[in-house]
C-alpha positions in Angstrom: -10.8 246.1 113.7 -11.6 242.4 113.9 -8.7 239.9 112.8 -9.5 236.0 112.5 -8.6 232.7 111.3 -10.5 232.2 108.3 -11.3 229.0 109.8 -12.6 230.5 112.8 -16.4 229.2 113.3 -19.1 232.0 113.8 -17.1 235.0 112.4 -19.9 236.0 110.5 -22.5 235.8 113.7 -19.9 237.6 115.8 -19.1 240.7 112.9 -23.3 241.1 112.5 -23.3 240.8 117.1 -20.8 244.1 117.0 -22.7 246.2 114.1 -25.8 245.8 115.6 -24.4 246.9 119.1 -22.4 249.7 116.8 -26.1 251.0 115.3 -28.1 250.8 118.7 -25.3 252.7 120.6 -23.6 254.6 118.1 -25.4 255.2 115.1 -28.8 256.0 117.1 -27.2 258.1 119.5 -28.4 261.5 118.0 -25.0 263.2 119.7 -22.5 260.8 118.1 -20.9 262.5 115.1 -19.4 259.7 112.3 -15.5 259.2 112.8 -15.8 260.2 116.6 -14.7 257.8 119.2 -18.0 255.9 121.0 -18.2 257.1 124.5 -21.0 255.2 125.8 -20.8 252.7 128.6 -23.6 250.4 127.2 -21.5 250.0 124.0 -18.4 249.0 125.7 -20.1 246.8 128.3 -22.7 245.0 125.5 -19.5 244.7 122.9 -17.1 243.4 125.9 -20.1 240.5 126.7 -19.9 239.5 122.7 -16.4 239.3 122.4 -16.6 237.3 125.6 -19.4 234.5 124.0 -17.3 234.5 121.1 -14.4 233.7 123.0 -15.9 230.9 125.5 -16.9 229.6 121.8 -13.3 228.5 121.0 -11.4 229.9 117.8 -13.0 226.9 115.5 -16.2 226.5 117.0 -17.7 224.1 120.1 -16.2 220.8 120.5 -12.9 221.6 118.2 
């Protein structure tokens, strides 16, 4: 679950950043069953460096 301030900059950027790290190590993972937890150390690293960009971003964006 992702919460933010609805002024928060890049929200959008950052919620299309984790489903496409969700699909490439989740979804295409032909041994992950739906509703399972995501054991894969590619996931957690690639999803830890986006929240991390997203972060160094600022909560409203560069320069706020």
């Amino acid at each position: 679950m992702v919460l933010a301030d609805p002024r928060q900059a890049g929200i959008d950027a950052l919620l299309r950043k984790i489903y496409e790290i969700y699909s490439d190590y989740a979804l295409k993972n032909p041994f992950y069953s739906l509703e399972m937890p995501i054991r894969c150390e590619l996931f957690d690293q690639n999803l830890k460096l986006a929240l991390e960009v997203a972060e160094k971003a600022g909560p409203f964006g560069p320069g706020s």
